[in-house]
C-alpha positions as CSV (number, residue, x, y, z in Angstrom):
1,X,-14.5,31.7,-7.3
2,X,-12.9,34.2,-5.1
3,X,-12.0,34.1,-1.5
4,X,-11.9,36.9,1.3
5,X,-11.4,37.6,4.8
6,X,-12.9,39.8,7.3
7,X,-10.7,41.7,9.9
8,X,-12.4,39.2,12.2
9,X,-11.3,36.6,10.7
10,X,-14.3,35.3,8.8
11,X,-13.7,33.8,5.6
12,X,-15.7,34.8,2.6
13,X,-16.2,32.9,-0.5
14,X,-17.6,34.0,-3.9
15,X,-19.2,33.0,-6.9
16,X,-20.3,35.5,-8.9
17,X,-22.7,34.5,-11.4
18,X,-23.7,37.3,-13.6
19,X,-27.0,38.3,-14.6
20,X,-28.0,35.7,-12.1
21,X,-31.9,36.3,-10.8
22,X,-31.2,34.2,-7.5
23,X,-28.5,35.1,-5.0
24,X,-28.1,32.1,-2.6
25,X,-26.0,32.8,0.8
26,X,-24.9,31.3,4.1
27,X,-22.9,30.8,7.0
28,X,-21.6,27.4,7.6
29,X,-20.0,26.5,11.0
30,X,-17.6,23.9,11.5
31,X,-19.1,21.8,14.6
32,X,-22.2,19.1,14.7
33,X,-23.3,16.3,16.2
34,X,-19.9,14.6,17.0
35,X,-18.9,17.3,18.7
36,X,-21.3,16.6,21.3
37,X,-20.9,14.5,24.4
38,X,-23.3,11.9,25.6
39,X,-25.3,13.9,27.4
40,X,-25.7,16.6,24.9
41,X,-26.3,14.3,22.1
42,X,-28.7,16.2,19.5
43,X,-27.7,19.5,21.4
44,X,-26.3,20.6,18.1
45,X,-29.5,20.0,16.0
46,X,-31.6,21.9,18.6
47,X,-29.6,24.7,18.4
48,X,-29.8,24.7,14.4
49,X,-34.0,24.5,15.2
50,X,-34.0,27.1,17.9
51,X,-31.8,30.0,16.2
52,X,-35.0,31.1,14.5
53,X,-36.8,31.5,17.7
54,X,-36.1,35.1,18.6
55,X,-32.8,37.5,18.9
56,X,-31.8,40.8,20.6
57,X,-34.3,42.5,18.4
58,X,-36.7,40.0,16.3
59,X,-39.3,37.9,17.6
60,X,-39.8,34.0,16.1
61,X,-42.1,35.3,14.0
62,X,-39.9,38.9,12.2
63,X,-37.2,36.1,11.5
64,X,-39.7,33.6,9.4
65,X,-40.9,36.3,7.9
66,X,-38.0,38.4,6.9
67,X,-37.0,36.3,3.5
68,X,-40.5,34.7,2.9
69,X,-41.7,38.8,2.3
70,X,-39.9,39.0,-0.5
71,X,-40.2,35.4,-2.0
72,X,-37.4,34.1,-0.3
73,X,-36.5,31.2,2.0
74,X,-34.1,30.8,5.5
75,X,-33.4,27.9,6.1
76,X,-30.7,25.2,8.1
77,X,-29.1,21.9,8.5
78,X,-27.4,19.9,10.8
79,X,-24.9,16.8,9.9
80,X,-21.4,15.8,11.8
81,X,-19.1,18.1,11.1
82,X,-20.9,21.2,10.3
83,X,-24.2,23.2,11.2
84,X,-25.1,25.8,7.9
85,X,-27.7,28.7,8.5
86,X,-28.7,29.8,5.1
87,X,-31.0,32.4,2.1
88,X,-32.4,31.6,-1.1
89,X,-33.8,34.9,-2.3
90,X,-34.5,36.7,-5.7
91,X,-31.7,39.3,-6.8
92,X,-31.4,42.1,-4.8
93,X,-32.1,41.4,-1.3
94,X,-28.5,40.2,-0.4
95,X,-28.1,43.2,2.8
96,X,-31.3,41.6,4.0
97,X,-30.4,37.9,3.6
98,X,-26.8,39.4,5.1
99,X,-28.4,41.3,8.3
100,X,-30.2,38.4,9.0
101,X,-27.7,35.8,9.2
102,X,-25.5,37.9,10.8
103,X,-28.3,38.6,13.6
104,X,-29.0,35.0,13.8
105,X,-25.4,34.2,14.4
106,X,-24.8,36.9,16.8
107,X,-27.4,37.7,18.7
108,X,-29.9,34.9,19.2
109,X,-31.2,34.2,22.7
110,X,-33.3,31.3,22.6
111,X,-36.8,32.4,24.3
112,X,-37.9,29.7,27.2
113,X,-41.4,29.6,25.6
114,X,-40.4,29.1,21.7
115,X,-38.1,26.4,23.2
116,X,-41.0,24.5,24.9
117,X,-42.8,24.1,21.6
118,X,-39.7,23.5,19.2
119,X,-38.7,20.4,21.7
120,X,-42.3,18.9,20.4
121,X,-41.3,19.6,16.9
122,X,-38.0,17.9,16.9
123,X,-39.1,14.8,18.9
124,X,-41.8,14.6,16.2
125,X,-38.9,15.0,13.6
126,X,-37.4,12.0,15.5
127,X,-40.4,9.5,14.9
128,X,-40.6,10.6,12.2
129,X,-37.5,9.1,10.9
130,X,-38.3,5.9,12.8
131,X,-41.2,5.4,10.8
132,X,-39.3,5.4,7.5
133,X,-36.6,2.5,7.7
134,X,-34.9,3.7,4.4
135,X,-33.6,6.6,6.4
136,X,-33.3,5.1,9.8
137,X,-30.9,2.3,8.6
138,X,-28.2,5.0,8.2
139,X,-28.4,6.1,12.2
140,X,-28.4,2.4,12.8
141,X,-25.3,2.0,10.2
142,X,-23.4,4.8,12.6
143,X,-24.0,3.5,15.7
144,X,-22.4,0.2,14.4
145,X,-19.4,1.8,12.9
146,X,-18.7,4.2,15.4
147,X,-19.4,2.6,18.2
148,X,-18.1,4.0,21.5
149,X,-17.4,7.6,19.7
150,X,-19.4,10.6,19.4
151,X,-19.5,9.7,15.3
152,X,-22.1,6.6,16.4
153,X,-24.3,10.1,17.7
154,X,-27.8,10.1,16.0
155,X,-27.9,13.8,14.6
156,X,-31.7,14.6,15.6
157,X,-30.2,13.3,19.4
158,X,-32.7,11.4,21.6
159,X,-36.5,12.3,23.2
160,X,-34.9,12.3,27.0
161,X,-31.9,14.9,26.2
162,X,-33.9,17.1,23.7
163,X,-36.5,16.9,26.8
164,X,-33.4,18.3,29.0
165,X,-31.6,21.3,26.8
166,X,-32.2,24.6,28.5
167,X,-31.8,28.2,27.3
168,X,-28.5,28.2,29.0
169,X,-27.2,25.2,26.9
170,X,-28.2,26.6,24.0
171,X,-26.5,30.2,24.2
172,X,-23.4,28.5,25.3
173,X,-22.9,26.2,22.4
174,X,-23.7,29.3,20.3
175,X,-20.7,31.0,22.1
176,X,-18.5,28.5,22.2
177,X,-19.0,27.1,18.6
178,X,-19.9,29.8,16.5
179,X,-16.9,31.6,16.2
180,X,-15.1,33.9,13.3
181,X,-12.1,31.3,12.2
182,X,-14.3,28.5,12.9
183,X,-17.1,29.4,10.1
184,X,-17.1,30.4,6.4
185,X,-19.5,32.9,4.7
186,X,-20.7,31.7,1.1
187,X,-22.3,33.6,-1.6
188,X,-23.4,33.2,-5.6
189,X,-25.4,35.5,-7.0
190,X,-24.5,38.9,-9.3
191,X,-22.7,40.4,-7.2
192,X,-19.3,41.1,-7.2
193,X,-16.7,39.6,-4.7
194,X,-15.5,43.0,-3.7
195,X,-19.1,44.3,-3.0
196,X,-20.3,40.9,-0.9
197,X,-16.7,40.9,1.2
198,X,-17.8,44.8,2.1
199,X,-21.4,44.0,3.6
200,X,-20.2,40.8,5.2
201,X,-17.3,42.8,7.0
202,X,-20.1,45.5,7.7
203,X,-22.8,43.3,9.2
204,X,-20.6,40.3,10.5
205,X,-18.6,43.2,12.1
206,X,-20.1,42.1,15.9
207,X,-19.2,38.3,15.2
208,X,-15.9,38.3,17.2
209,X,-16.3,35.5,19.6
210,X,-12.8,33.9,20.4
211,X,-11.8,30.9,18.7
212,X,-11.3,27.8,20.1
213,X,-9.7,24.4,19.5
214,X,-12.1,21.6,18.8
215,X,-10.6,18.2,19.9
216,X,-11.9,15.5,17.6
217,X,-11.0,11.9,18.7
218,X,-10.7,9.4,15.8
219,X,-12.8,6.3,16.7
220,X,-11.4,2.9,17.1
221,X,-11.8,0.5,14.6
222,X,-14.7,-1.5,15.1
223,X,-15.6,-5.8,14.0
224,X,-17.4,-5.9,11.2
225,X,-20.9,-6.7,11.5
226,X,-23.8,-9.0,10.7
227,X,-27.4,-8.3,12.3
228,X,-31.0,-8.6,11.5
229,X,-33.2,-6.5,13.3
230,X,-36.9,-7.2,13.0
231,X,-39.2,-4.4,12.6
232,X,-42.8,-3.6,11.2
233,X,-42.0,-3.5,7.8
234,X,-43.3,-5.4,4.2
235,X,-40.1,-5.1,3.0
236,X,-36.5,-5.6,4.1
237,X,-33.9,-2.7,3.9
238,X,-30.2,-3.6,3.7
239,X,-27.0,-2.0,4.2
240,X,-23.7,-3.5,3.2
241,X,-21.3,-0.9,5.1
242,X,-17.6,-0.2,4.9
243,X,-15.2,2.1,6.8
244,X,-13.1,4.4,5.1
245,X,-10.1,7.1,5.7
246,X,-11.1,10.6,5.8
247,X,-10.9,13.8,3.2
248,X,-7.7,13.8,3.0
249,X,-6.6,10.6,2.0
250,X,-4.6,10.6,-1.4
251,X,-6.9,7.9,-3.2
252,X,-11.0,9.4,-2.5
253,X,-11.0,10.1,-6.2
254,X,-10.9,6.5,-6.4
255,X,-13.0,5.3,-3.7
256,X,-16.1,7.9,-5.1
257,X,-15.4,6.9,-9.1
258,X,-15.8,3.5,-7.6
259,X,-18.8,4.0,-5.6
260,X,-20.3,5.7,-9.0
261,X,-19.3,2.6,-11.1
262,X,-20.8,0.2,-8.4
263,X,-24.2,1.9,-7.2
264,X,-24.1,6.0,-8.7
265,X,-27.1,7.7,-9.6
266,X,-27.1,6.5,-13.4
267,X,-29.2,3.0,-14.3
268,X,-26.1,1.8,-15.7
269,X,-24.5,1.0,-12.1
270,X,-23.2,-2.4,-11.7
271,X,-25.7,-3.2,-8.7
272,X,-28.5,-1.4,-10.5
273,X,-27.7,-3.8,-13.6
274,X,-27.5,-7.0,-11.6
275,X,-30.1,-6.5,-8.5
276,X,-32.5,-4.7,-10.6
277,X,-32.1,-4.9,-14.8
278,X,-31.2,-8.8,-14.8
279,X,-33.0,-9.8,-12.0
280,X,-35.7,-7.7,-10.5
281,X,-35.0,-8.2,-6.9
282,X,-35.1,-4.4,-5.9
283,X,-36.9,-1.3,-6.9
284,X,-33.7,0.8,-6.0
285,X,-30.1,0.4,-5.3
286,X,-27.6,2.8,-4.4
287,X,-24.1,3.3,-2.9
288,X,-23.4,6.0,-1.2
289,X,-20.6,7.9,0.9
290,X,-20.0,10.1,4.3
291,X,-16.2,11.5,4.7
292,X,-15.3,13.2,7.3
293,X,-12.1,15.0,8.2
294,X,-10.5,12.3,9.9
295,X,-12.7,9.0,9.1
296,X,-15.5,8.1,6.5
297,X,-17.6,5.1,5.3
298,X,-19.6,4.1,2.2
299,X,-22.7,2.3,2.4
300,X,-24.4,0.1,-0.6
301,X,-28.5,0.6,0.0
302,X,-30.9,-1.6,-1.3
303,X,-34.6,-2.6,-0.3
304,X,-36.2,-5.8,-1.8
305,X,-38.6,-8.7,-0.2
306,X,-37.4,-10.5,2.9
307,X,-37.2,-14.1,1.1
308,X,-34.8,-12.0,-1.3
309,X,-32.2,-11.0,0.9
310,X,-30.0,-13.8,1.0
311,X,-29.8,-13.4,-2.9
312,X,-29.4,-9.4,-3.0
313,X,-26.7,-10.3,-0.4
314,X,-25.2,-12.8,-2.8
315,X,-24.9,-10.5,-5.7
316,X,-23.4,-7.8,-4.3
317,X,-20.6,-10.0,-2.9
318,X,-20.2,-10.9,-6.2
319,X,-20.3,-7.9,-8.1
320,X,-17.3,-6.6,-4.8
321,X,-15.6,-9.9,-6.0
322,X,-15.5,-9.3,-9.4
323,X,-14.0,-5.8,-8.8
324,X,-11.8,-7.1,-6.8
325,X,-10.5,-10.0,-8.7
326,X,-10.6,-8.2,-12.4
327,X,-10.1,-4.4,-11.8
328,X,-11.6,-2.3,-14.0
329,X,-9.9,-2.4,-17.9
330,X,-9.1,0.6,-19.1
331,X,-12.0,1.6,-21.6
332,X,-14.3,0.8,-18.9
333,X,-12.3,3.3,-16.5
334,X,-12.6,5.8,-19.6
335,X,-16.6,5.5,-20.0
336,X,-16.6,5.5,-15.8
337,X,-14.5,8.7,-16.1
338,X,-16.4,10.4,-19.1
339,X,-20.1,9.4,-17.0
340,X,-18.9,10.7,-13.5
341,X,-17.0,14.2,-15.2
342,X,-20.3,14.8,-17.0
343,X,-22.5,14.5,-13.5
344,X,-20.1,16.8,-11.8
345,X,-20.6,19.7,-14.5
346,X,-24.6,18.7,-14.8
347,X,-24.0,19.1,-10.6
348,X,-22.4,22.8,-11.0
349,X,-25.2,23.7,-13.0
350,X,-27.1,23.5,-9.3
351,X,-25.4,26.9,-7.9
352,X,-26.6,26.6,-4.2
353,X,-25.7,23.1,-4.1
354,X,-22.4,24.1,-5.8
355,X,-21.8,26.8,-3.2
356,X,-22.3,25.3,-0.7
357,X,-20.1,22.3,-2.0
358,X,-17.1,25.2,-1.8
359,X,-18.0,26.4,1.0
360,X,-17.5,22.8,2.8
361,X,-14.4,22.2,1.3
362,X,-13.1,25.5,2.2
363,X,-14.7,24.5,6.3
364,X,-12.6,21.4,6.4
365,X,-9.9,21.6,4.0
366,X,-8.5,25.2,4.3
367,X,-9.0,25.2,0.1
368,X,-11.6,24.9,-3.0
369,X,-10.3,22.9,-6.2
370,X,-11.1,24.3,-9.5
371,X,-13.1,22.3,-11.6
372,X,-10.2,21.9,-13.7
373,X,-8.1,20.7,-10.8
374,X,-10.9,18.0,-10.8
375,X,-11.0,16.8,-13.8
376,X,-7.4,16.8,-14.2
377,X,-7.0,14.6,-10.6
378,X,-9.5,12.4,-12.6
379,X,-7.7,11.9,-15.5
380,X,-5.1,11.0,-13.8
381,X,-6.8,8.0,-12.4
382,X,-5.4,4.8,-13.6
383,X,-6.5,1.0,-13.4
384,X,-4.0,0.1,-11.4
385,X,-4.8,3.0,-8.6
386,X,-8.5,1.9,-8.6
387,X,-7.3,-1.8,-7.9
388,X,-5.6,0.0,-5.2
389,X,-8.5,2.0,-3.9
390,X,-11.1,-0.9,-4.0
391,X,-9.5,-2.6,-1.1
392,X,-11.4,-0.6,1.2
393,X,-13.9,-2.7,-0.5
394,X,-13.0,-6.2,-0.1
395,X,-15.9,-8.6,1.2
396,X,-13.9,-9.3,4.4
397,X,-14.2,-5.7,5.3
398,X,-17.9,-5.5,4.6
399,X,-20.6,-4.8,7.5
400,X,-24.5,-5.8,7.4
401,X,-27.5,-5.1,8.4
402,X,-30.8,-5.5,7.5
403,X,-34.2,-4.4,8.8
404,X,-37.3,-6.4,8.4
């Protein structure tokens, strides 16, 4: 991995993966939806949608088909913190990917008319996510946690102010947020570093907005929770929520070893063994994190029959209180550490999801950790430090709400 910077200002990060037959880049801004007010709320999102719509010199439809020509992809996302335009393209079409991005970033100028009929889209996007209560528990789980901040902000924003967002709106967040020191440029692919820094300085040469500082207020802490909301649905979808510190806090080594021992992706979880394996209360269980630079939370997921929730309930408190009352002994904390190390070097195996993994850390932390650095900052967990971290845990802390 090597790191570069433009005379602009634009930092550059590299992995370059030899012989590789897909080159995956991107430019990934630091701002989202909690850097929205009230009335802008899903401002952020619409701007991700509309940036394909047309620039100084391409029309809506030039940009969709610029990668898709040669078998590639464009594509975006928008989350809390960051906003990521980005190309997945076979070898050799990195100055396309590169011009484009850069054009995109630059130069886009939101056309009335492909704004009237991406509005639809998005409000469709909206219900959409309404209709699936799996994924709309996690909005709801926000707007609890954060409540009175911009972090409580559903991401997709509301029908009324997507209905409101003009032209004007949307160039002016592009100016004031899209800046040089505020974004990173990530690549993997063959190339070598020195060659990708060269065409980003090249292309990325009219990116030279002037930086400014975005004010981030932490939210207030807010009571812990306990609702029901009744909705349309055969089954009930729960969410046992906690708050937690942000990326820099000393221990999140702990807190996401823990979250892997309690409700990770392998069947072997403690939830998944006592909500699903002993019991067969739930089809799926997970636990799950969001950390941002200043705050975070994790959130334990499960869906199972109404008349079952009381029990699922039960059994995670009990599982939390077993953590919290015996630890974790220290050949379980060995298999938990030999499990999670192996998932992180199945993970790298993933490049773009690698990448852009760096890329993010790079956004919000100034740095990338080696993967050695990782394993070692693993290693040198200890029973005692996850007794430590699994207060953030403790059942007095814990939110919930269920839909159903």
């Amino acid at each position: 991995m090597e790191c570069g910077l433009t005379s602009n200002g634009l930092r550059v990060l590299v992995h370059t993966a030899s012989g590789a037959n897909v080159e995956c880049c991107g430019i990934m801004v630091n701002v989202g939806s909690r850097d929205e007010d009230t009335s802008r709320e899903g401002l952020a999102h619409f701007v991700e949608h509309t940036l394909f719509k047309g620039t100084a010199k391409r029309r809506a439809w030039h940009i969709l088909n610029r990668m898709e020509s040669v078998g590639g992809e464009l594509n975006a996302y928008t989350n809390k913190e960051e906003t990521t335009v980005y190309t997945v393209a076979p070898s050799g079409h990195f100055d396309r990917s590169c011009e484009l991005l850069a054009d995109i970033v630059i130069n886009s100028c939101f056309p009335d008319g492909e704004l009237e009929k991406e509005r639809d889209v998005v409000c469709d996007e909206i219900d959409s996510y309404r209709d699936v209560p799996s994924e709309m528990i996690f909005d709801e789980v926000d707007e609890r946690l954060w409540k009175g901040a911009s972090l409580a902000h559903n991401v997709l924003g509301t029908k009324d102010t997507v209905g409101s967002f003009t032209s004007e709106d949307c160039r002016r967040w592009l100016d004031e947020m899209f800046t040089p020191g505020n974004s990173v440029f990530y690549y993997t692919g063959a190339m070598k570093a020195a060659d990708v820094i060269r065409k980003v300085e090249k292309y990325f040469a009219g990116y030279a907005r002037p930086d400014r500082v975005i004010s981030r207020g932490k939210p207030e802490n807010s009571a812990v929770y306990d609702e029901h909301l009744k909705i349309d649905s055969h089954q009930c979808h729960a969410a046992e929520s906690f708050r937690l510190p942000g990326l820099g806090y000393e221990l999140m080594p702990e807190i996401n070893l823990l979250c892997n021992i309690l409700g990770g992706p392998g069947m072997n979880s403690r939830l998944n063994v006592s909500l699903r394996e002993k019991r067969g209360l739930v089809y799926t269980v997970d636990m799950s994190t969001s950390i941002c630079t200043d705050v975070g939370s994790a959130t334990i997921y499960y869906g199972c029959d109404l008349k079952d929730f009381s029990r699922c309930h039960h059994f995670v408190a009990q599982e939390l209180g077993s953590l919290q009352a015996n630890g974790v002994s220290p050949r379980a904390l060995d298999a938990a550490r030999r499990q999670y190390t192996g998932q992180l070097v199945v993970g790298s195996d993933n490049r773009e999801s690698m990448i852009m993994g760096c890329a993010r850390s790079m956004l919000l932390r100034g740095k990338v950790h080696t993967h050695k650095e990782i394993i070692d900052r693993l290693n040198a967990i200890t029973p005692e430090s996850l007794v430590e971290a699994s207060k953030w845990f403790s059942i007095d802390r814990m939110s919930t709400l269920r839909l159903g």
